[in-house]
C-alpha positions in Angstrom: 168.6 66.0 33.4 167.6 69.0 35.6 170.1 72.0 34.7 171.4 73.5 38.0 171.1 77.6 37.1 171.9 80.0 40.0 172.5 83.9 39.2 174.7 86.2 41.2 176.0 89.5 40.8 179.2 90.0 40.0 179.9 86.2 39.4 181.3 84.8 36.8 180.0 81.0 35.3 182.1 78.4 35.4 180.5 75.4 33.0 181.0 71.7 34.3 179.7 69.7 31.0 175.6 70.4 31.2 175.9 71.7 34.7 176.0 75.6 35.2 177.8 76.6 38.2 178.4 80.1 39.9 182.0 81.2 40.5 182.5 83.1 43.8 184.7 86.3 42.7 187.2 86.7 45.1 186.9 83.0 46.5 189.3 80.4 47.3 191.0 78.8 44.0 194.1 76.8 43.7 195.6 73.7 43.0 195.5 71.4 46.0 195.5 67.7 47.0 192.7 64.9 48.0 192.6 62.2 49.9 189.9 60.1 51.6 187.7 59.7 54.5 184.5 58.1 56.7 185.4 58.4 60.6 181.7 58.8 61.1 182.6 61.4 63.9 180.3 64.3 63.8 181.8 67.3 61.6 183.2 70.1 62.9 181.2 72.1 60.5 178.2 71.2 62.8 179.6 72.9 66.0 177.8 76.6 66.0 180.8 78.5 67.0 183.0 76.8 64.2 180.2 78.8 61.3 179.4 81.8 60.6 176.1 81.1 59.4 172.4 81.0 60.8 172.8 77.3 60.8 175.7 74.9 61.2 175.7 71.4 59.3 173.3 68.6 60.1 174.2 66.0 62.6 172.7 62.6 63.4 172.1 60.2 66.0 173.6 56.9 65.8 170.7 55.6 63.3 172.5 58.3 60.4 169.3 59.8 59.7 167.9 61.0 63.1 169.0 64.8 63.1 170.2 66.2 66.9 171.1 68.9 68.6 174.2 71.2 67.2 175.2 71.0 70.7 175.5 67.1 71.5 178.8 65.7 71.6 180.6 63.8 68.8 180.1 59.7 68.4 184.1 59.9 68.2 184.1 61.0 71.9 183.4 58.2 75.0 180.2 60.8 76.0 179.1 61.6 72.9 175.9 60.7 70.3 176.2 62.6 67.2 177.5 61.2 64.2 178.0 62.1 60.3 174.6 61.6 58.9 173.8 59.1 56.3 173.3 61.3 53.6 176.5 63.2 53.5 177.9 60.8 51.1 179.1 61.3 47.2 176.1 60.7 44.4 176.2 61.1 40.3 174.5 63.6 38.5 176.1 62.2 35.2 179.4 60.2 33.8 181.3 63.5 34.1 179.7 65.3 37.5 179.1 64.2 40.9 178.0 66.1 44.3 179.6 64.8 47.4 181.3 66.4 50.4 184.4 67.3 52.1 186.7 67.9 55.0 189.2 70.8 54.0 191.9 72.7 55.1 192.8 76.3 53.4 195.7 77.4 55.9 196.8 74.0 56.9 195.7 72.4 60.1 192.9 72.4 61.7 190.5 75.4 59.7 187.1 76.4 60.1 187.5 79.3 58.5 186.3 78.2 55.2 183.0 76.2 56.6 179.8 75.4 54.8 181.5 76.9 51.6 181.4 74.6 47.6 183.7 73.7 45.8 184.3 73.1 42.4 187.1 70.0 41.8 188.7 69.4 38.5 191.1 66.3 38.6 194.6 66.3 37.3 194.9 62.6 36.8 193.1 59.2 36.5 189.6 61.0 36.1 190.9 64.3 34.7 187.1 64.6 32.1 185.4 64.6 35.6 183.9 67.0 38.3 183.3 66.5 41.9 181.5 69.7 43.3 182.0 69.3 47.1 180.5 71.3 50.6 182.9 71.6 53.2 181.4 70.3 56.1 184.4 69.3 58.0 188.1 70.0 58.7 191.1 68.2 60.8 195.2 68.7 62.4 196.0 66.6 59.9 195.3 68.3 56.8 197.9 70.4 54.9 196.9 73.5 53.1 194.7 73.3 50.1 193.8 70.0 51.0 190.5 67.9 50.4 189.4 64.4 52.2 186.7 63.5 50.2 183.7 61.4 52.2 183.9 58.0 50.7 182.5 55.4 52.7 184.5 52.9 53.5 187.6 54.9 52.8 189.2 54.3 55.8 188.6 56.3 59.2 192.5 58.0 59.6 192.6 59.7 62.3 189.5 59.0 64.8 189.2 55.5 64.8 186.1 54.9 67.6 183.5 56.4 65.7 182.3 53.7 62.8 182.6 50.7 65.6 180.4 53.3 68.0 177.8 53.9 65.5 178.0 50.7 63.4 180.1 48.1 65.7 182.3 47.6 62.9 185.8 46.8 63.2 188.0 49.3 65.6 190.1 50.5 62.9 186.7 50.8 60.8 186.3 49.1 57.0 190.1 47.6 55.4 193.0 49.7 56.2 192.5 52.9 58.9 194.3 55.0 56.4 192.5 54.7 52.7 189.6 51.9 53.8 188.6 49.1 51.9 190.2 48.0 48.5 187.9 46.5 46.1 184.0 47.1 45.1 183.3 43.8 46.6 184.3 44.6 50.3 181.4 47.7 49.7 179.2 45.1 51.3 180.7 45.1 54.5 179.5 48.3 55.2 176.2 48.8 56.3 173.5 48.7 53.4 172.8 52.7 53.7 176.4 53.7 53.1 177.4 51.4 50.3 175.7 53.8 47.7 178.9 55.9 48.7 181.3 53.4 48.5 180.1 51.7 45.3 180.5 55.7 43.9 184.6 55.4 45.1 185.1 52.1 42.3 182.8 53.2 39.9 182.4 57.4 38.7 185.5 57.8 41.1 187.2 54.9 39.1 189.2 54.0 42.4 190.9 57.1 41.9 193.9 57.0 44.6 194.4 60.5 45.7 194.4 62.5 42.7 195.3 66.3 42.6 193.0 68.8 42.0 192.2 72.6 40.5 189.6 74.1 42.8 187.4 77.0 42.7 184.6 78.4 45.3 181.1 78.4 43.8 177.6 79.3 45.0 176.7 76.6 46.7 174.2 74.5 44.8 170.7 73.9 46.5 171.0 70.0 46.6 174.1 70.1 48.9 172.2 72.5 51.3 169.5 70.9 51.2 171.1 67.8 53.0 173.3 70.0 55.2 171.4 72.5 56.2 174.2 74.9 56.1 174.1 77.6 53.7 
C-alpha cells in the first residue's frame, strides 16, 4: 500500500495504522458529532467568496463528472446546474482507513470559515479501530458546532430535498428516508450505478455506523483529496 508521507514545519505526526498524517499545530481539534448526507446540491465550499484559497472546490454538471464554472448556480436551486460531483464520495485505503468528505460546522450554523481544510476522525463507538480522514467541502444552518455530515450516498438528502430528483430524477425526498437515506446494502442499487461505490462503503468499512461521535484533529491535507477537489 502506497504510504501517504507529507513533511511540515512545525507539525507534529499523527499515525493512523500504516498511514502517516501531518497534524496542523494550532488547528481545530475536539470531540464533535457525525451524521450523514447526499443532497447532491453543489457545496458551498465551491462558491469563491465562501474560500480563502486560489481555488474553490470542484463542481459538476448534472452528468457528476462534467466540472463548471465556480460561478453557476446550485442544482438545489429552480435556475441552477451545478451539482456535487461524482467523485466526492467515501473510498478505503485499508480495513482501518478511509478518505471521504464532509460538510462541517466549527461555530455552529452555517460556517465557511473552516473551508477546504482535513480532518482526521477517530470514532468513539461502533467502529472505534477505524479512521475516516475527511476534506471539508461543504457546510449548512443546520449543523451544530463541531459537527460532521459525512457524504454517504444514499444517506438521505436532509435539508435540500430538490437536488438528487434534479440531477438523477429520483424520488423528491431522494433515496429511503430524507433524513438518514436508505437502510440496507441492498437498496445501494437504487441509486445510480456511479454513486453506489459510496453507498456500499456506509454498510461495509462504515459498518452502518449510525451517527457515531468523533475525536478530530486538522491535518495537512493529503494529495488524493485535493486532487478530486481542487481545493487546497
Amino acid at each position: 500500500m502506497k504510504l501517504l508521507c507529507l513533511f511540515l514545519a512545525a507539525a507534529t505526526v499523527v499515525q493512523a495504522r500504516d498511514i502517516h498524517l501531518q497534524q496542523v499545530v494550532g488547528g481545530v481539534s475536539g470531540s464533535g458529532t457525525t451524521t450523514r448526507y447526499w443532497d447532491c446540491c453543489k457545496p458551498s465550499c465551491a462558491w469563491k467568496e465562501n474560500v480563502e484559497t486560489a481555488s474553490p472546490v470542484a463542481s459538476c454538471a448534472a452528468d457528476g463528472v462534467t466540472t463548471v464554472d465556480p460561478s453557476t448556480r446550485s442544482g438545489c436551486d429552480s435556475d441552477g446546474s451545478s451539482y456535487t460531483c461524482n467523485n466526492q464520495q467515501p473510498w478505503v485505503v485499508n480495513s482501518t482507513f478511509a478518505f471521504g468528505f464532509a460538510a462541517a460546522s466549527f461555530t455552529g450554523g452555517a460556517d465557511n470559515s473552516q473551508c477546504c481544510i482535513c480532518v482526521q476522525l477517530s470514532f468513539l463507538s461502533t467502529i472505534t479501530e477505524k479512521t475516516l480522514v475527511v476534506q471539508v467541502t461543504n457546510t449548512g444552518a443546520d449543523l451544530g458546532s463541531n459537527h460532521f455530515d459525512i457524504q454517504l450516498p444514499g444517506g438521505g438528502v436532509g435539508y435540500f430535498t430538490t437536488g438528487c430528483s434534479s440531477q438523477w430524477n429520483c424520488p423528491a425526498n431522494g433515496w429511503g428516508s430524507q433524513y438518514g437515506g436508505i437502510t440496507s446494502d441492498s437498496e445501494c442499487s437504487e441509486l445510480p450505478e456511479v454513486l453506489q461505490p459510496g453507498c456500499h462503503f456506509r454498510f461495509n468499512w462504515f459498518q452502518n455506523a449510525d451517527n457515531p461521535n468523533v475525536n478530530f484533529q486538522q491535518v495537512v491535507c493529503p494529495s488524493e483529496l485535493t486532487s478530486i477537489t481542487g481545493c487546497a
